[in-house]
C-alpha positions in Angstrom: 0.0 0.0 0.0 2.8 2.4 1.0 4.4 1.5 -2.1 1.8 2.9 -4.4 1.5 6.7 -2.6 -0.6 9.2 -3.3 1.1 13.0 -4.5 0.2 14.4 -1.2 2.3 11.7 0.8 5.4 12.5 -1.6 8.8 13.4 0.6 9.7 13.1 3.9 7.7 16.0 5.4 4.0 14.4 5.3 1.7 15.2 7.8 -1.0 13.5 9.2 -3.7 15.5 7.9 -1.8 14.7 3.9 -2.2 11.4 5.0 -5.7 10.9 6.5 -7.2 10.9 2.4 -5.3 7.8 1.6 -6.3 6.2 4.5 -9.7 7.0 4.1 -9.9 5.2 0.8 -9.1 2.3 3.1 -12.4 3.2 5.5 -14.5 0.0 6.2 -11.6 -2.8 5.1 -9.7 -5.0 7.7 -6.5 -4.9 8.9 -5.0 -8.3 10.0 -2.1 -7.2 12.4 0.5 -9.7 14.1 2.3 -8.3 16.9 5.0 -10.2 18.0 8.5 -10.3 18.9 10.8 -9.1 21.7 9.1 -5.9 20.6 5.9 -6.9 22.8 8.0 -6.7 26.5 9.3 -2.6 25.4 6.4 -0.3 26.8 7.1 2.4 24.7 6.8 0.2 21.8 3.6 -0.9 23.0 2.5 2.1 23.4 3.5 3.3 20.3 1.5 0.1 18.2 -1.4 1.1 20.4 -1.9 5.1 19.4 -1.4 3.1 15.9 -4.2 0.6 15.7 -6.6 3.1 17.5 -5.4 5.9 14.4 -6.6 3.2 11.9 -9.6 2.9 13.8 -10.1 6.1 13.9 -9.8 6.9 10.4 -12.6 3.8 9.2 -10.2 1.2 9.0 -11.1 -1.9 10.9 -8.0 -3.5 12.5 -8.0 -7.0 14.3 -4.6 -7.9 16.4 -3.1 -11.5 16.7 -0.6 -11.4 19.2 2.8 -14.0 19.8 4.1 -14.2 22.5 7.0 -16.6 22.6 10.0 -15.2 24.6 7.5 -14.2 27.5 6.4 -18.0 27.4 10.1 -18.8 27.4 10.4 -16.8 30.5 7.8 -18.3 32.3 9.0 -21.5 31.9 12.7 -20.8 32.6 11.1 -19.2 35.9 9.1 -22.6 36.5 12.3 -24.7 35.9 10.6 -26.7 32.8 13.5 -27.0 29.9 12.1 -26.0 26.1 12.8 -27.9 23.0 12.6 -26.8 19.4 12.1 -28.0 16.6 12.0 -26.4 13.4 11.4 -22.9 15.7 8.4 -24.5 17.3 8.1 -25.3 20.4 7.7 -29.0 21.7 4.3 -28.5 24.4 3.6 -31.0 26.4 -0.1 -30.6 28.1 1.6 -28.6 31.4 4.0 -26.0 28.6 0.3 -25.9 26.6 -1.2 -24.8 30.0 1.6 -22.3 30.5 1.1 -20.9 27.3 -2.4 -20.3 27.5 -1.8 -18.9 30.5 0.7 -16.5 28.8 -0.9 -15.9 25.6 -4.7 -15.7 26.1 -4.0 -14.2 29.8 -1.2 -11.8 30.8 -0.5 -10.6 27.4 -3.9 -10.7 25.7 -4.8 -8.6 28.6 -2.2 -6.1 29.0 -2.7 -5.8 25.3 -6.4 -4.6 25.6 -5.3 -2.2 28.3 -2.6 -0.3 26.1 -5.0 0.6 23.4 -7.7 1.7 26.1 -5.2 3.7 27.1 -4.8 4.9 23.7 -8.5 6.1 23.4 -9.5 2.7 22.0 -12.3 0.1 22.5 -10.8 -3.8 22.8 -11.7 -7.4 23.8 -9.3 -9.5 24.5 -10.5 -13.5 23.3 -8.5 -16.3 21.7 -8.9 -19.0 19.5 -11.2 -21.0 21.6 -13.6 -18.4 22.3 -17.3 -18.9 20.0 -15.6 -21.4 17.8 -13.1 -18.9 16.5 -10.1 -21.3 15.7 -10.2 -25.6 15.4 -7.0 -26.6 15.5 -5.4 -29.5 13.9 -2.4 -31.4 15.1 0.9 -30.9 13.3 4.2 -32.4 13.2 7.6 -32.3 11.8 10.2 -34.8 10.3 14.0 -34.5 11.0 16.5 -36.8 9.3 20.2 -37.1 11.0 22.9 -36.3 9.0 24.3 -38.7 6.2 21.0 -40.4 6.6 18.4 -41.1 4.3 15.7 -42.2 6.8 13.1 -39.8 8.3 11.2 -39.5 11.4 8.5 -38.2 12.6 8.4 -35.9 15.6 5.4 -35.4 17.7 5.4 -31.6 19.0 2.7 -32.1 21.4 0.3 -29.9 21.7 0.9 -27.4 18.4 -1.3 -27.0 15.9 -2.1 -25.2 12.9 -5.6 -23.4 12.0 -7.9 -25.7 10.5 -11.1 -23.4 10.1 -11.7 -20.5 11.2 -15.0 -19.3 12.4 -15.4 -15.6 11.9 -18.6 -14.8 13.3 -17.4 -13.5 17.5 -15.3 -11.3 15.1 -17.9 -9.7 12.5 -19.6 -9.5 16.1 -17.0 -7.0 17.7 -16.1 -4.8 14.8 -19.9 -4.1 13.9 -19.6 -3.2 17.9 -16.8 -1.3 17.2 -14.6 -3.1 18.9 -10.9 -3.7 17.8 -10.7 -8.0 18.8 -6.8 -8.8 20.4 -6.9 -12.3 19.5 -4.1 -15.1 21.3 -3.1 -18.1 19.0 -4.0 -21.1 20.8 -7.2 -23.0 19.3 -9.3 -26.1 20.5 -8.8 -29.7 18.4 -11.6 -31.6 17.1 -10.3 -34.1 20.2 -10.8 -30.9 22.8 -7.2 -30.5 23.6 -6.0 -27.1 23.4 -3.0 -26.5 21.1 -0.4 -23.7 21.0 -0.4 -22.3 17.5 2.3 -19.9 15.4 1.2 -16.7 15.9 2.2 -15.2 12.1 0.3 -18.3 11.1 -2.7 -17.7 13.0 -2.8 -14.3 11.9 -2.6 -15.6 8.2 -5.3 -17.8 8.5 -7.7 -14.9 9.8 -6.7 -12.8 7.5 -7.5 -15.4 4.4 -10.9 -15.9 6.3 -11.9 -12.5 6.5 -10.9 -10.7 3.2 -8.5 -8.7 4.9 -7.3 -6.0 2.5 -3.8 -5.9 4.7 -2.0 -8.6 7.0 1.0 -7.1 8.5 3.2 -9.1 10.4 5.5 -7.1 13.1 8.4 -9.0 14.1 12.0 -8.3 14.6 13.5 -8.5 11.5 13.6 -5.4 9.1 11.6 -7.4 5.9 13.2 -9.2 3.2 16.9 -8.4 2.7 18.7 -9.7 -0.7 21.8 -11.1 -0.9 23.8 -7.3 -0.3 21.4 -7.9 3.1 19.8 -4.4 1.5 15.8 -4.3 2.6 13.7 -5.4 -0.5 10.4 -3.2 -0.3 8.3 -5.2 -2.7 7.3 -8.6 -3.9 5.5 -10.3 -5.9 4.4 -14.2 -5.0 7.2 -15.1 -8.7 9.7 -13.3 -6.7 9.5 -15.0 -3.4 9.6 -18.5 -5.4 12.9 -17.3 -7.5 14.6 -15.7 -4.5 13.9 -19.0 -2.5 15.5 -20.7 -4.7 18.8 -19.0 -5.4 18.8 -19.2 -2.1 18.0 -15.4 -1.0 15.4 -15.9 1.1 16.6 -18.5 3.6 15.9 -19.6 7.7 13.2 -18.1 10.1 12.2 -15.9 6.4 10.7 -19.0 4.5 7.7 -19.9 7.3 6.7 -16.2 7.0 7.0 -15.7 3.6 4.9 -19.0 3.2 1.9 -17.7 5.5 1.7 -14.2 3.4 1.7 -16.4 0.1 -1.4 -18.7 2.1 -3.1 -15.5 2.9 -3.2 -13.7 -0.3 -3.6 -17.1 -2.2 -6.8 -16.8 0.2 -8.2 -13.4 -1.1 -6.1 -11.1 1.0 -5.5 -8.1 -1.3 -1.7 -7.8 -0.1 0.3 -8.4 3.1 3.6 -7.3 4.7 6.3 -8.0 6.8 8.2 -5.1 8.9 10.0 -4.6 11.9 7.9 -4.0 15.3 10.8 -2.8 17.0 10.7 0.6 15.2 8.7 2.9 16.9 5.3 3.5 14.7 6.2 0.9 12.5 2.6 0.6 10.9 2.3 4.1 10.0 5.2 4.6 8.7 4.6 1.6 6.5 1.7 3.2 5.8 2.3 7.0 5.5 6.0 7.4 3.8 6.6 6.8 0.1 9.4 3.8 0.4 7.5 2.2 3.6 9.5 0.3 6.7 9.0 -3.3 5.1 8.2 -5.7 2.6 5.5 -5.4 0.4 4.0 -8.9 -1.1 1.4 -8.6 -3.5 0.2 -11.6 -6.2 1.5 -10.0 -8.7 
């Protein structure tokens, strides 16, 4: 969106009020935004993503928040004594870590989330996956081969699972409220287990199931850097397939890159990936000429 300006946000001197007609032309479409990252435990970055999603709001935009949460589960559990294990960056949860998280996710931070942007001048609820349907969840897992070994296995990660359906009706509910939803990614399987679920996936997953005309996901990584590790600002769905395979885009980039792909493959107009730790990261994505991330768009 940034990447396609209108004359009055031209330079480096824009105002607010230049800026308020472009994002009026965005008045009444959804905003999927993933907050996540070591971002979430600065207050003044918190603060700062708050004022954001209430300005969107206030402006006709309709913004709904997925949240991660992972280092402050990490530190729970560090304080508790119980060892984590990864594998393939998830976490392996047994049913006392998927308690813990809950806890975490859908408590302490799902909470304290609601409370920055009504501090902000804004109107949230705080719910997760579980709540009205929102999320089933179906159980994933991951092979691993040893080196020098043709033979895989497969791991069981415990409670983690991936979005199955989503249910959108609790959040058609709040935004015709006018209520911006905070939603935590853990989900209920069709075996009634709760499962622990990848917050950037989560968020893709929503997105896809409610036409979102944006999914941003705030993490803390700058975008998509080439191979000169310079920030590339836009993409197309060709591009993120070549540069995968020349071996560009590499790591941690490859599961995000894959859930923007899911989502706009899904009907979401365009999504993009920026770093949370810069204060007003979402407007300035949205506002300046270049933006602060990567732009992915079908094409």
């Amino acid at each position: 969106m940034s990447h396609d300006p209108t004359p009055e946000m031209m330079g480096k001197t824009e105002t607010l009020v230049e800026a308020l007609p472009y994002l009026q032309r965005y008045a009444g479409s959804i905003f999927v935004v993933k907050y996540g990252g070591h971002a979430m435990g600065n207050a003044g970055l918190a603060r700062d993503f708050a004022e954001d999603i209430v300005l969107l709001k206030a402006v006709g935009i309709l913004p709904v928040v997925v949240h991660g949460g992972g280092p402050q589960i990490g530190a729970m559990l560090d304080r508790l004594g119980i060892e984590s294990q990864f594998i393939d960056g998830l976490r392996v949860t047994c049913e006392d870590t998927a308690r813990i998280a809950e806890m975490v996710l859908a408590g302490s931070i799902n909470k304290e989330l609601v409370a920055w942007i009504a501090a902000a001048g804004g109107r949230a609820a705080g719910i997760s996956g579980k709540d009205a349907g929102l999320i089933r969840a179906r159980k994933i897992t991951r092979t691993t081969r040893d080196p020098g070994s043709a033979i895989e296995q497969v791991v069981d990660l415990g409670f983690v699972g991936e979005p199955e359906t989503v249910d959108r009706t609790i959040i058609d509910t709040l935004l015709a409220a006018g209520i911006i939803p905070v939603i935590a990614p853990v989900g209920t399987g069709s075996d009634g287990h709760t499962y622990n679920i990848n917050a950037d996936t989560m968020a893709g997953a929503i997105a896809g199931a409610l036409g979102a005309a944006r999914l941003f996901l705030l993490t803390d990584v700058a975008g998509v850097l080439d191979k000169d590790k310079a920030l590339l600002t836009d993409l197309t769905l060709g591009d993120i397939a070549t540069l995968t395979a020349d071996g560009t885009i590499t790591g941690g980039m490859i599961p995000k890159l894959e859930t923007c792909v899911t989502a706009i493959e899904a009907g979401v107009d365009a999504a993009v990936i920026l770093d949370g730790r810069i204060p007003h990261a979402l407007l300035l994505e949205i506002f300046t000429r270049r933006g602060a991330g990567t732009l992915v768009r079908k094409g």
